[in-house]
Each structure stands twice: as structure tokens, then as C-alpha cells.
C-alpha positions, 0 to 999 in steps of 0.5 A, spaced: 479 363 697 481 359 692 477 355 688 482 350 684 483 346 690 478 340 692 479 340 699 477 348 699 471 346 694 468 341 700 469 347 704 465 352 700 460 348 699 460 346 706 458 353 709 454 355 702 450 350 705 450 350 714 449 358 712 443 356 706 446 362 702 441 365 696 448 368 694 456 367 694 462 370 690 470 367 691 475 372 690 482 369 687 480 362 683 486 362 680 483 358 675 484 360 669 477 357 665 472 355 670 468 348 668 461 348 670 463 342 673 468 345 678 462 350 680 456 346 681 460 342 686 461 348 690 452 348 691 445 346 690 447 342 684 441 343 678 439 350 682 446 354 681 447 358 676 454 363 677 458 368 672 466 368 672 471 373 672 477 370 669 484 370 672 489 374 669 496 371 670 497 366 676 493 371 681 486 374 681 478 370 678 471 372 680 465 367 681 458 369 683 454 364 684 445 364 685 441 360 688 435 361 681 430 358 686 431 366 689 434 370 684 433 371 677 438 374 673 436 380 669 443 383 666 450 382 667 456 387 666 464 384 666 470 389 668 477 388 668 477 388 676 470 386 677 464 382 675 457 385 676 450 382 675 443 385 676 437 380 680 429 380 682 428 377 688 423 371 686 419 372 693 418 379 693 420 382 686 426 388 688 431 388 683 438 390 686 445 388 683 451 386 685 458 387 684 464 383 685 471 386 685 477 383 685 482 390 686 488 392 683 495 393 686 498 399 682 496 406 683 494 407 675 491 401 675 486 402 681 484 409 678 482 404 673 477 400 678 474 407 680 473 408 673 470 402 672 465 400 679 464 408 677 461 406 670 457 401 673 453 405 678 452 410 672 448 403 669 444 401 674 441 405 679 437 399 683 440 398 691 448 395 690 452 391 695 459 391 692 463 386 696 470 383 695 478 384 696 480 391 694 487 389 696 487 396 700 484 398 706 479 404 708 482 407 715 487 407 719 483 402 724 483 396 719 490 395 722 492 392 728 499 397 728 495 403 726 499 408 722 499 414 718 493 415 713 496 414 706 493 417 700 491 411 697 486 411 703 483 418 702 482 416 695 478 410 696 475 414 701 472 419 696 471 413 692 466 411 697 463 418 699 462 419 692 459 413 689 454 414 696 456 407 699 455 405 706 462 402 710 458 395 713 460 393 719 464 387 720 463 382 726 467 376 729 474 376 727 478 384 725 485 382 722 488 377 718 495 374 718 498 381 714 495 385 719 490 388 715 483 387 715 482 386 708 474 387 705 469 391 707 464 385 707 470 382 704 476 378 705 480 372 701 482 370 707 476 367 711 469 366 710 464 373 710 457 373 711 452 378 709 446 377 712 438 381 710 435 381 716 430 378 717 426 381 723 420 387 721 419 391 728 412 392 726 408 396 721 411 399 715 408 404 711 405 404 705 410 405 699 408 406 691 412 402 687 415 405 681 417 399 678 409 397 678 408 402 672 412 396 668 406 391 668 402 391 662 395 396 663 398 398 670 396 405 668 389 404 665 387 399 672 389 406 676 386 410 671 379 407 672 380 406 680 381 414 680 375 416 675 370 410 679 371 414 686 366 420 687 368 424 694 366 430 696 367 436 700 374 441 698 379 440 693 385 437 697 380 433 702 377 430 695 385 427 694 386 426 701 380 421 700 382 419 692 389 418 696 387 414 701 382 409 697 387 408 692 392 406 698 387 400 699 386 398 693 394 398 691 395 393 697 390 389 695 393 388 689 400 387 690 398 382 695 393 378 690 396 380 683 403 382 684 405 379 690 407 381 697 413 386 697 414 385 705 415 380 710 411 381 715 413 378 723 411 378 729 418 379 733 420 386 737 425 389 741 423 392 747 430 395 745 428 399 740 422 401 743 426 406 747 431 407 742 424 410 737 422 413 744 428 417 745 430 419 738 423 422 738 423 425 744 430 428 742 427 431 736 421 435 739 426 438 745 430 441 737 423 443 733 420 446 739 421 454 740 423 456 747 420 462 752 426 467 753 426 475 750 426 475 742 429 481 740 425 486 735 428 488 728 423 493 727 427 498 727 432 495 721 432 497 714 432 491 709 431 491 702 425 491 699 421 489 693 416 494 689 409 493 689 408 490 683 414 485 685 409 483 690 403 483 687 406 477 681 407 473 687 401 473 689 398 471 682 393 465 680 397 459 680 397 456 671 396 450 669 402 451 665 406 452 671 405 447 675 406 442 670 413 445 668 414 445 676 412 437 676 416 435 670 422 438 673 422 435 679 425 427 680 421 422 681 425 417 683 426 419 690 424 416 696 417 415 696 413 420 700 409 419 708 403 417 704 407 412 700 406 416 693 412 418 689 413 423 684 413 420 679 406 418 679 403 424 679 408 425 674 406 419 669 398 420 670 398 427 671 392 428 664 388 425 670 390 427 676 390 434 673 384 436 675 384 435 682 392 437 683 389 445 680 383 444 684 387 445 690 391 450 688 386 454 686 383 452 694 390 454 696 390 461 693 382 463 694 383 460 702 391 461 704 389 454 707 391 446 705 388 441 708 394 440 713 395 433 712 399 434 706 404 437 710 406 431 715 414 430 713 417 423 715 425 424 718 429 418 716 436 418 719 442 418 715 450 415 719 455 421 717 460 416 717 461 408 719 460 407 726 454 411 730 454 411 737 449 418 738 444 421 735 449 427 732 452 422 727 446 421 724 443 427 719 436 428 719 433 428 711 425 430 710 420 426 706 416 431 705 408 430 701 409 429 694 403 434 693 406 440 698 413 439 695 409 441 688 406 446 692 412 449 695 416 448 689 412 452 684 412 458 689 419 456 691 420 458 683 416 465 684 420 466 689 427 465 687 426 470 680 425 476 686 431 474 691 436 478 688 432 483 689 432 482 698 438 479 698 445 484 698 450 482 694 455 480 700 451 473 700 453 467 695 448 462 695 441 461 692 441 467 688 442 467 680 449 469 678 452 467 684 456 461 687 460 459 692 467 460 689 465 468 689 467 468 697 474 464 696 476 469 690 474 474 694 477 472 700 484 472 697 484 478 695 482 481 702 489 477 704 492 479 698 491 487 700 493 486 707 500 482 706 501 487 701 500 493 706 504 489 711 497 490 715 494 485 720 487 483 720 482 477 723 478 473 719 473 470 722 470 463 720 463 463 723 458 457 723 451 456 726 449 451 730 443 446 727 441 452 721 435 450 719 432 447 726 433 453 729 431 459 726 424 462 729 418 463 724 416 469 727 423 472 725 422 470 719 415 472 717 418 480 720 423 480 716 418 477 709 414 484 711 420 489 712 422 486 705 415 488 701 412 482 700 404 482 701 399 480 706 397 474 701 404 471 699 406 471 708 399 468 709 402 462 705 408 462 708 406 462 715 402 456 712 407 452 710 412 453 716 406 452 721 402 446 719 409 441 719 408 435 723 413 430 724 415 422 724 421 419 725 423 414 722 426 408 725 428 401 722 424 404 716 418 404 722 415 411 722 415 414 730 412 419 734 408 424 730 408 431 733 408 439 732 413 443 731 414 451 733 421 453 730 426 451 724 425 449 717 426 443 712 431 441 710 428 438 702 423 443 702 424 447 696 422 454 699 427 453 705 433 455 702 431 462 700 427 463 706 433 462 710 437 466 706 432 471 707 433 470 714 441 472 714 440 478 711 439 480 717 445 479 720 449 481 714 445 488 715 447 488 722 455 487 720 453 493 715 450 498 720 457 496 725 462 498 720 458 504 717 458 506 726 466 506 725 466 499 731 469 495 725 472 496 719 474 491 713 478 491 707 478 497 702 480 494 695 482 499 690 486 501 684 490 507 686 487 513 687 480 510 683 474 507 686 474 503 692 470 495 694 469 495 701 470 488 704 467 486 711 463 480 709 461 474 706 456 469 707 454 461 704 448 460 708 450 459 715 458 461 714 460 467 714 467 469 713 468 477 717 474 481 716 477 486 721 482 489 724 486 485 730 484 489 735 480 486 741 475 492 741 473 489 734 472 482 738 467 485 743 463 489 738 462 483 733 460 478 739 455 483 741 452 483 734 452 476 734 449 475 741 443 480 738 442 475 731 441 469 736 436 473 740 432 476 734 432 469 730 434 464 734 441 461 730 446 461 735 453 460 733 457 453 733 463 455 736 467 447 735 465 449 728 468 456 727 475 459 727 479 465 728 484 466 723 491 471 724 493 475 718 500 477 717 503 472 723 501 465 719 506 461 719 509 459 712 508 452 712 502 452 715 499 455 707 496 462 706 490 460 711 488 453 708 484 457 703 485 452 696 489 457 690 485 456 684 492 453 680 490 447 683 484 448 677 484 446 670 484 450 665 476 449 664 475 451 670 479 458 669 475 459 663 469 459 667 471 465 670 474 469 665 467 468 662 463 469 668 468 476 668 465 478 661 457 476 663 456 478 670 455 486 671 454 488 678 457 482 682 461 483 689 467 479 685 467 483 679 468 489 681 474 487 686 477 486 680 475 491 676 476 497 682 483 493 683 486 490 676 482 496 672 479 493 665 480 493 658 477 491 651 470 494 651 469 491 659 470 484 657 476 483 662 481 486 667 488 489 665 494 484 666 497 482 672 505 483 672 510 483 677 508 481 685 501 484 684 496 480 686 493 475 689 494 467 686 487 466 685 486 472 681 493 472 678 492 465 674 485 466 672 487 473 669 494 469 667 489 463 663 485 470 659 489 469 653 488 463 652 481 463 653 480 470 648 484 466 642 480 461 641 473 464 642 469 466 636 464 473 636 457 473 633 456 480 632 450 484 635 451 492 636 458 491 634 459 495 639 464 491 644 467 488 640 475 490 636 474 491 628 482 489 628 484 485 633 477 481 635 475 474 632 469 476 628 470 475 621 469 468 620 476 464 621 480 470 621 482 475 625 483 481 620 489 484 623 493 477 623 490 477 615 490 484 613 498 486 616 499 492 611 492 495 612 492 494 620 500 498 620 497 503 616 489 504 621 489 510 625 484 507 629 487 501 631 483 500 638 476 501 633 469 498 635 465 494 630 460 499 631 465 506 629 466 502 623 459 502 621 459 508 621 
């Protein structure tokens, strides 16, 4: 639209008025210095306010405009491609901000836009609505003749999934006179309006506002509800009941103190109702375990944790601990089902403590909480724009704010002994490992068998709904073959058993059930639970090869020391490697067929893939797995240093075994000729770079060369000393021998 034209001007007021809008932005004024004249023709006169983005050149220009009768200004922030202004709603005080773009064309000018609407989201956190003309579009269906996706797009795409923006859906009209539908809630062509509805389905639950620990004495007014409240009985009863008071009092107060933060009518749509109704019964046929045959593990050898392991598990939980646990944990997530953030436990912890160590000292006496505390809120997030079924939503677990204390401390016991349990063929979860070990790995099984002329199959396996499925008594087996004590799988069975769901529907908790199978994802003890569960697997995938029914990947450096290479695993994907033999295939979906009757984790198969080695096509890329060229030198370096810290790693002793190693063990012998896979052959082509610029502090002085190595303040001795080095005998001498 443009603003520097009467007859638009009486246009603009003319819908700012019919549609009674709080807030409107024009996007291409093409007026170079607004007049305050010029924009309070536009609205309510004496109640507008606005903010401008000058023009630059003949094209472009922002103006927001507000109704102050609605919206308060807190702050606003001018860009070069956009104008962004934080607000408080008079009514009801939430605090959010809004963006105004006006898009590039260039492509280095764009990068600059993402730059900048980046920045933007780092300064404010509150809810953000960014509307404007991004003069690019987002899929190919915002074209009438739709064509190939451009890499233009995809960048923006990433753009939107990064900064955790949601694509509106536009109704009316899709497409404008260029055959591109320009703006997401958008466009400098017609009108767009961005409408908060205004209709509540019914009562929403209780939230506790973090923004109320700014009004003065807050903190004190909670102080002396929670001291003047006298509740008997056990301790996590005593603060169910502190909980459920302060509730009251809160609501009370923000009602007749701060004011009402919800607008409560009376309209419902039978609609809904059973949308809500499905929704809920849909996810209690997931959660709830079936009746058929479970296979037994007994007979499994898993690792084990010692018993003195086993007893540090079980200790009395310390002050010190659950207050560092607390601490580490982010309070300005969701608000819990019973409305509490974290971060008011965390703010008013000198008060609260007491009651908070009473529980888990009940916790740990009577391996019981009351199971109140483990009610968890499902809220449905869209994986992409437009949602037509319940499989286009994920699932994200509201858990308690005092269970998720609960599980996080003993989630930090836990995780100091998972390394113990857990063999080396899993990434994830396990201090020293990350996901990148598996694509280094997996390229140099390739780079084996290319270079062998040998053909195997990799096999991508992916499991169906992970977390949902996995059964409890499985993995409560699996916890007892690995060591861990009677006390510590009272705990667990505790924790996994109690849960009891509500699904929240247009911010409408529905439904509220038991569970019998699955675990949550949110809940910070699943991930090691799960990760437990799948050591089975990789026990099983063990004991095939080790039978001679399926082979893998033997790495080596001639004659010396091999590293076996079957599998890998990241949570629920696993990557197998065997020979292209048919045999291979029955015996592996024996093993798998087995897995999902003894855990209940059964296979996607649209998810996973078979992939041939040895007749893949050359331009359809070494098997879609991402060389580490693509990486910057940073990047590398990591791995260089990772290679010199880590001693016992799946991913060292590929490199050690196939490339050899030198000085003192802090790196492999270099790569020449066609030897070696991309991967590995960059990051060891970085190494020089990498070593000449770091700086030795010395301990033992016995890893490190007296000549050659950079230890001596600023110098390298043999670079500083030529004459003296030329006539050393030993050369290759350790600081340590030199000592001596």
C-alpha cells in the first residue's frame, strides 16, 4: 500500500475503522519523512501513535501505527529492512512485540534481513507477530504456476524454523496480479487482517505469571501466604495443599489487584467437543500396552554397574544438589499443569526449601510422591503449516515443576554411571560422544569397502513413535540385569507408573487418563532410560555377528589391530553394516521382529531405508552422507582435539587402528595418496594448521617434544635454536627425558 496518496489515505482509515483495529503497518509508504499530520489522518486521531521506517530511495518505508487506548509502548528497535516495537496490553497486561519488514531484493542484502530480524528475536523473548512484504515467498504453492523450489526459498525456510516461527494461514484471496502470493500475513497489494480470536472454549487453567515478580513487594505478599498456611499430613501432601491455597489467593489477586489476564466467555463449539474427544482417545489407544506374547531378555548378558555404583544411586538426596539442579534448570518454560513455573520455585527457593527437602526426603524413606505431582499436560505442536491429521502435530510433555526437579536431580546421578551400561556403539547421552562420531565412522566403513571393491548393505533403521511405545517392565528388566539396586527400580517404577495425561486443546486441558506403556518426552530421565532400553538391541545385533549370521566392517592398518564395525546407534536410529547377502536380511529381521516383542519398539518402515554399496550411482553422491569439507576450519579443529582428549572412543580407535598414530598419541600419521575416506582426510589435512598454533602448558612433560612442540613461551626451540637442534641426537625427546 502506499500512504503518499489521498484517496488511499481514506481508504486506510476506512478499513482501520470498519475492522476497529488495535494495530496496522503499511509496508512501502513511499514517503521519505512522514508528517504527523499525514498519519493521524490515517486513525482515531488524538489516540494514534506510530513509529516509521523511512524510505530509501524511491521504493520501501514502514509505519505502524496503535491505538494508546490498547497498546502501551515499552521499547522499540529501527533496522535497516524493518521496524520492531515491544507493547503491554492495557486490558490484560501481556507484553508482546511486533515487527515490520519491508524485504530486500539482493541476495546479500537478504542474509542481512535474517541478520537482523535474528538480532531482534535475541532482544526480546515475549510473543512476536513479524508481518510484512518479504518480496520472496516460502513454498512453491504461493504460486499460481508452481515450480521448482529455489534456494532462495529453502533459506527462508530455514530462516522460519530457526527463529521458531509459525507460517499463518491466509483466508480469502491466495495470489496477486505477479502470480505470487507475496506475505504471510502479508502483502502490499490488499489489505491483510490478523485477527486474535476472541472466543475461550471454556476454562482454562491456572498460569503463574513470571511477569508478576516485577510488581514491587510481590515476592514478600507470597512470602507471608506460604509462612501463614498451616497443612498437615506428609510432606508432598503439605505442598500439594500450600499449592492449591496459593492458587486461590493468586487468582483472587490478579483479579482484584493486577488485573484479569483472561477473557472468559461463554460460546462452544460442539465441533470441538469431539475434536477434543478424539484427540484423547486417540492418545490413550497409544499409551496403553497391549496383551500379545512379550519376549523374556533373561538370558542376555548386558554390562553391569559395580555395587558401590549402585549404592551412590541410592543415596540421601543433599541440600546442595537439588538447589544446583534447580538453578540449572530453565524457568521461563511453559507453566507447569498445576500453573507454577520454575522459575518460582527458583525465585522463592530460601522459603520454599523446606518443604521442597521434606518431599524428597519422603521420596527416598518411602519410594513414594503423592502421584498428583506426576499429572503431565500433552500440548500439540504443528510440524509444518497446514495440519489436516493428528500425525502433523507433535506431542510435548508439560511435566510438574517439582517431578521435573524430582527427575532431574536423579537424571544427573544417573547420567555419571550411563557410560558404564551403555557400549561404546551408542552416541548419545553419554559424556564424550556425539552424533557426529556415527557419520565418521560410517564413512570410513564405506571407504573400506570401496576400496576393497567389496559390496555391503547399510541399513537405516528408524523406530516407530520411540518413546510412546517402549514397554516398562522391559525396561525395569533390563535396569536389574545392569546392577542397579532394588531402592533405585523402586524409584523408577514410580516415576514411569504414576503419569496421568490431559491433552491440551485450544489451551483447554482435555481428557485425563492413565498410561501403561512409553515414556516422556520432557521428562529428563527418559532419554538414559531409553538409551538403556537400546542396549538391548545392540546386544542382540552383537551376539548374531559374534554366531557368524552377519558380518560387518573389519578397519585396520595392515597387519595390525582390527575395529570391528557392525553397528550404530542415536537414540532410535540405528545404522548396520553387512554383507549384500539375502541370508543377512532374514537374520536381521529375525532380530528385529524379536526386539519389538521383548520392548515393544517396532520399526517405521516409511522412515528407513536399505542402502547398496559398491553400485551407487555417481551423481547420486557417496549415499547422501554430508562430507565434513562442507565444515569450517573451526569445526575441524574440534575434531583434531577431541582425537587428543578422548581415550577409549569407537571413533578414535577407527583412526588409530586404520591411519596409525604419532607424537605421544596426540594425533594420527598423515593421509596421502588415495588412502582414506573424505571425512577423516580433511579433518587430518586441517592437523597442521590446528598444532601450529596451539601453546602446551606443561604437566609431566611427557607427551610433549623438547624441540619440536610449542611450550616454551612464544618460541619453538628448534625454529629458535636451529644450530643446537641440527646437532641433537635425540630429536624426537620428551620434556620429561630432558628432565631427566
Amino acid at each position: 500500500m502506499v500512504a503518499n496518496d489521498s484517496v488511499k489515505r481514506k481508504v486506510i482509515k476506512s478499513v482501520v475503522r470498519k475492522q476497529k483495529v488495535d494495530l496496522f503497518c503499511i509496508q512501502e509508504t513511499k514517503i521519505q519523512v512522514l508528517s504527523d499530520r499525514v498519519v493521524r489522518s490515517l486513525g482515531p486521531g488524538r489516540f494514534l501513535d506510530w513509529k516509521a521506517l523511512d524510505t530509501f530511495g524511491s521504493a520501501g518505508g514502514i509505519l505502524i501505527c496503535w491505538d494508546k487506548r490498547s497498546l502501551e509502548l515499552l521499547e522499540w528497535e529501527e533496522g535497516q529492512f524493518s521496524i520492531s516495537c515491544r507493547f503491554r496490553n492495557v486490558e490484560n497486561g501481556v507484553i508482546w512485540v511486533f515487527t515490520g519488514v519491508y524485504g530486500p531484493f539482493t541476495r546479500e542484502e537478504r542474509e542481512c534481513l535474517w541478520e537482523e530480524i535474528g538480532a531482534i528475536r535475541g532482544i526480546w523473548e515475549e510473543l512476536w507477530c513479524l508481518r510484512g512484504d518479504f518480496n520472496i515467498i516460502l513454498s512453491q504453492s504461493e504460486r499460481s504456476r508452481q515450480g521448482r523450489i529455489t534456494s532462495t526459498m529453502r533459506r527462508f525456510a530455514q530462516v522460519v524454523d530457526e527463529l521458531g516461527l509459525v507460517d499463518l494461514q491466509m483466508q480469502g484471496e491466495a495470489f496477486t496480479v505477479v502470480q505470487r502470493r507475496l506475505s504471510r500475513p502479508t502483502s502490499n497489494h490488499f489489505p491483510v487482517l490478523l485477527e486474535k480470536s476472541g472466543l475461550r472454549r471454556g476454562p482454562t487453567p491456572f498460569r503463574f505469571e513470571n511477569m508478576w515478580f516485577k510488581v514491587e513487594r510481590f515476592k514478600d505478599l507470597i512470602r507471608s501466604w506460604w509462612q501463614g498456611m498451616v497443612v498437615r499430613g506428609s510432606a508432598s501432601f503439605k505442598l500439594t495443599a500450600k499449592l492449591k491455597e496459593l492458587k486461590q489467593k493468586l487468582k483472587v489477586w490478579n483479579r482484584e489487584v493486577f488485573g484479569s489476564l483472561e477473557c472468559n466467555k461463554d460460546a462452544a463449539l460442539q465441533q470441538e467437543k469431539e475434536v477434543r474427544e478424539g484427540v484423547v482417545n486417540a492418545y490413550q489407544r497409544l499409551l496403553s500396552e497391549s496383551s500379545d506374547w512379550k519376549a523374556d531378555i533373561g538370558r542376555l548378558q548386558l554390562n553391569q554397574i559395580n555395587l558401590q555404583e549402585a549404592r551412590t544411586l541410592e543415596l540421601l538426596f543433599s541440600e546442595a544438589k537439588v538447589q544446583a539442579a534447580l538453578m540449572d534448570m530453565n524457568g521461563d518454560k511453559a507453566p507447569r499443569p498445576n500453573g507454577f513455573t520454575l522459575a518460582f520455585w527458583k525465585n522463592c527457593w530460601e522459603f520454599v526449601k523446606e518443604n521442597i527437602l521434606e518431599m524428597f526426603k519422603e521420596f527416598y524413606e518411602q519410594n513414594v510422591f503423592l502421584k498428583s505431582l506426576n499429572n503431565t499436560f500433552f500440548v500439540l505442536l504443528p510440524k509444518k503449516g497446514e495440519t489436516e491429521d493428528l500425525r502433523d502435530f507433535r506431542p510435548i510433555s508439560l511435566l510438574r515443576g517439582l517431578y521435573k526437579l524430582l527427575a532431574k536431580v536423579l537424571a544427573n546421578r544417573l547420567k555419571k554411571v550411563i557410560g558404564k551400561v551403555v557400549s561404546p556403539d551408542q552416541n548419545v547421552f553419554v559424556k564424550g560422544r556425539q552424533i557426529l562420531d556415527v557419520s565418521l565412522i560410517a564413512n570410513e566403513v564405506i571407504d573400506v569397502w570401496q576400496k576393497m571393491s567389496e559390496k555391503g548393505l547399510i541399513y537405516k533403521l528408524d523406530i516407530k513413535k520411540a518413546y510412546d511405545s517402549i514397554n516398562w517392565l522391559f525396561l525395569m528388566k533390563v535396569m536389574q540385569k545392569m546392577g542397579f539396586g532394588p531402592k533405585w527400580l523402586s524409584w523408577m517404577w514410580w516415576c514411569i507408573s504414576t503419569t496421568k495425561y490431559s491433552i491440551m486443546v485450544n489451551e483447554v486441558p482435555a481428557g485425563f487418563f492413565s498410561s501403561s506403556k512409553g515414556l516422556r518426552q520432557g521428562d529428563p530421565l527418559s532419554p538414559y532410560l531409553f538409551v538403556m532400553g537400546m542396549e538391548v538391541l545392540s546386544v542382540l545385533i552383537r551376539r548374531v555377528v559374534e554366531g557368524g549370521f552377519i558380518s560387518g566392517c573389519n578397519i585396520k592398518r595392515g597387519r595390525g589391530r582390527a575395529v570391528h564395525i557392525t553397528h550404530l546407534l542415536f537414540v532410535d536410529d540405528t545404522t548396520i553394516f553387512c554383507e549384500a547377502k539375502n541370508e543377512h536380511l532374514t537374520h536381521l529381521s529375525w532380530i528385529l521382529f524379536w526386539f519389538e516383542a521383548a520392548s515393544g519398539l517396532r520399526i517405521n518402515l516409511a522412515k528407513s531405508e536399505i542402502i547398496l554399496v559398491g553400485e551407487v550411482e555417481k551423481e547420486k553422491g557417496e549415499l547422501g552422507i554430508r562430507k565434513l569439507t562442507l565444515l569450517n576450519k573451526t569445526l575441524l579443529g574440534k575434531w583434531i582435539w577431541r582425537f587428543t582428549c578422548d581415550k577409549e572412543t569407537l571413533w578414535k580407535q577407527v583412526l588409530m587402528v586404520k591411519y596409525g598414530q604419532e607424537d605421544c598419541d596426540w594425533r594420527t600419521k598423515k593421509v596421502v595418496g588415495a588412502f582414506g575416506m573424505g571425512v577423516s582426510k580433511e579433518i587430518l589435512k586441517e592437523a597442521g594448521w590446528c598444532w601450529e598454533n596451539l601453546v602446551f602448558k606443561v604437566g609431566k612433560g611427557n607427551k610433549i617434544r623438547f624441540w619440536t612442540d610449542h611450550w616454551c613461551e612464544d618460541t619453538v626451540l628448534s625454529q629458535n635454536f636451529p644450530h643446537l637442534f641440527t646437532l641433537a641426537a635425540h630429536r624426537e625427546v620428551t620434556i620429561e627425558e630432558m628432565w631427566d
